[in-house]
N, C-alpha and C positions, 0 to 999 in steps of 0.2 A: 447500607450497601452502596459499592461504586462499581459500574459496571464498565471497566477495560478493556481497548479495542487497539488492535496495533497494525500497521502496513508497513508493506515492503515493493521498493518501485524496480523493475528494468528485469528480472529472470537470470540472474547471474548465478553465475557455480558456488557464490558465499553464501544462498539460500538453502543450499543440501544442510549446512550448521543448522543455520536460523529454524528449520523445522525441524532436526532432529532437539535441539534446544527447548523449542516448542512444546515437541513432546513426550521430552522428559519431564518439564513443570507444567503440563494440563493447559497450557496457552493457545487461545484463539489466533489467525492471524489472517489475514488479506493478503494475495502478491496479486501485485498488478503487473500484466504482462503485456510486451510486444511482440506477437507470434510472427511479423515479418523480418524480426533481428536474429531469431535464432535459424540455424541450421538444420534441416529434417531429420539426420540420421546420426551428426557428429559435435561434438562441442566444440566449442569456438573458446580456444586458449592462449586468444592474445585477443589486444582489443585495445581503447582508447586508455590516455596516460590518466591517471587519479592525481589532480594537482601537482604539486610539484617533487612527489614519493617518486615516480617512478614503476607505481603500481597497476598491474593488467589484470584486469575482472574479465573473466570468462564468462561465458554464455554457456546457457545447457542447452542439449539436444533438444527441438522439440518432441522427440518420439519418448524423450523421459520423464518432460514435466508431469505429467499425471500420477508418475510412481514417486516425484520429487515432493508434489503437492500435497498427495492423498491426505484425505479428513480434513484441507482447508479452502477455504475462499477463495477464488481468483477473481481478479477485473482486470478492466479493460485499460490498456495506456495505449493507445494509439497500434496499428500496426508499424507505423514508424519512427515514431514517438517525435511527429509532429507536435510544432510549439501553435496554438489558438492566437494568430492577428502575422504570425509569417508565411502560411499557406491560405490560402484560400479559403473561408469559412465552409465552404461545402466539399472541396477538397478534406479537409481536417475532418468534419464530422461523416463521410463515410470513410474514412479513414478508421475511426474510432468504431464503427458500424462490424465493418471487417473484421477488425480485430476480436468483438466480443462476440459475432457470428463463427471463426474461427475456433473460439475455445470454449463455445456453448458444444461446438460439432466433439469438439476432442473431448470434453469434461462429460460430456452429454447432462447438462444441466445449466439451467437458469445463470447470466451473467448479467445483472445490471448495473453493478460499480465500474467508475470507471479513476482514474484519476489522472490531473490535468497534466501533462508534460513539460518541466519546469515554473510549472503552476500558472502556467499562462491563459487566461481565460477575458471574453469581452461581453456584452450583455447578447452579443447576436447568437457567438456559439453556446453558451448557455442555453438561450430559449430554443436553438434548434435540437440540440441535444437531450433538454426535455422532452421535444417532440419526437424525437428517435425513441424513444424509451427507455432512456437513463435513472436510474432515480437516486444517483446523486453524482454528485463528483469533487473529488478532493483535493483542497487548494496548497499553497505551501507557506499559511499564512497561520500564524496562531492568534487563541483565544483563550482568555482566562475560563469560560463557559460555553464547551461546545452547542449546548443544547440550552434550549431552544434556535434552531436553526429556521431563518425566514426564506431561505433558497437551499434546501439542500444539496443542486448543481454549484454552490458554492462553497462546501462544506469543507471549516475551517480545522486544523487540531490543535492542542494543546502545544504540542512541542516536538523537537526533531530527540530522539534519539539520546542522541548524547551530550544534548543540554548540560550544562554543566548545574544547573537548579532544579534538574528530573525532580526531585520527592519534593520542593518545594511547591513547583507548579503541580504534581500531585494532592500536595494537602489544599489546594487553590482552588481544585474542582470538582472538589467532594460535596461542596454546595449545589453545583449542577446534578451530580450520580453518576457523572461520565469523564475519564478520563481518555485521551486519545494521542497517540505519538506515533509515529512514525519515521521510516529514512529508508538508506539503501543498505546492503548488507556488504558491499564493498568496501565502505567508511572503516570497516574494522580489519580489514585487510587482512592481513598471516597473523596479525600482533595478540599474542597471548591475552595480553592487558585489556586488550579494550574485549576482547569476547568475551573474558571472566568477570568483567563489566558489564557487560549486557545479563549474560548469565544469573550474577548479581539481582540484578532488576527482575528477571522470571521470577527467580528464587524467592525475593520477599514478596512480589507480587501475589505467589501460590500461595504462600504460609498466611496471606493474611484475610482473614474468614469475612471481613468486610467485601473482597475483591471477588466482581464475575467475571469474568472473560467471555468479551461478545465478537461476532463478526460485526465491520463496518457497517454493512446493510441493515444488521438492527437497529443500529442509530436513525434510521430512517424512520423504521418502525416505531420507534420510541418518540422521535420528534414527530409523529404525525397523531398519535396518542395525546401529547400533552395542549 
């Protein structure tokens, strides 16, 4: 068995796919969100340029993330999505505070993933953010073998999305039992191709009777087991 775990960063309107995507093939998945980017009651349908496309990622309303979410995992990305060593280490980590105080209130349920913003992270906001009670946080750094993890506030994944070696570095981490990938749901814009791409990837992921699909948070679990 491999046990599959996928995240989605920043709350944008290309995650309404991502979860109906979800599930349809049975897929676990994380979004990490920033509840001071979005809007209370309206979506935000323009926004920052995507490379050099030309592409504007929408925001959702926060009054609908919960019906956009339902049956999955949220953490925490900052409410600003402050970067860790540009603000203030105690600025940033009640920052992070905030934010997963915010959508414990709205989810009415336990939030302690969080993930780094830009994957910026130092050894100071780490240990404080231990101390807040985090119990992990996700870097943007990969690894041939998620697990065993020695800092789970540093937890690394396998690979972004649309790796152009996805099933390779798949068959790579079936020695550990954990595969893990992640990105933003933006990366795939309007483009048919790359969502029936993704899609792809649920698809054989479902059908294959080796594969579980976990939230991030079990990885926690799993790495404190072994």
């Amino acid at each position: 068995m491999i046990k599959v775990c996928q995240c989605w960063d920043d709350g944008v309107l290309n995650d309404i796919k991502v979860a109906e995507l979800c599930r349809k093939y049975n897929a676990k998945a994380t979004f990490n969100l920033n509840p001071g980017k979005h809007n209370a009651v309206s979506r935000i349908t323009t926004g920052w340029q995507f490379r050099d496309t030309g592409y504007y990622p929408g925001k959702l309303a926060w009054n609908e993330v919960v019906s956009v979410y339902e049956g999955f995992e949220v953490a925490s990305h900052g409410m600003s999505h402050f970067s860790a060593g540009v603000v203030d280490d105690k600025v940033f980590v009640a920052d992070a505070v905030a934010a997963r105080n915010v959508i414990e209130d709205l989810f009415q349920r336990e939030c302690r993933g969080f993930a780094w913003p830009c994957g910026k992270y130092n050894d100071a906001t780490v240990e404080m953010m231990k101390a807040a009670g985090f119990a992990y946080g996700r870097t943007t750094q990969y690894v041939e073998q998620v697990l065993p993890c020695s800092e789970p506030m540093t937890l690394h994944s396998n690979c972004h999305f649309m790796n152009e070696n996805f099933w390779d570095i798949f068959e790579k981490a079936k020695p550990c039992g954990v595969f893990y990938f992640w990105g933003h749901s933006y990366e795939m814009m309007d483009d048919p191709a790359l969502w029936q791409a993704y899609e792809d990837k649920l698809k054989k992921l479902n059908e294959d009777p080796e594969v579980e699909w976990v939230n991030v948070i079990d990885l926690v679990t799993e790495n404190n087991s072994r």
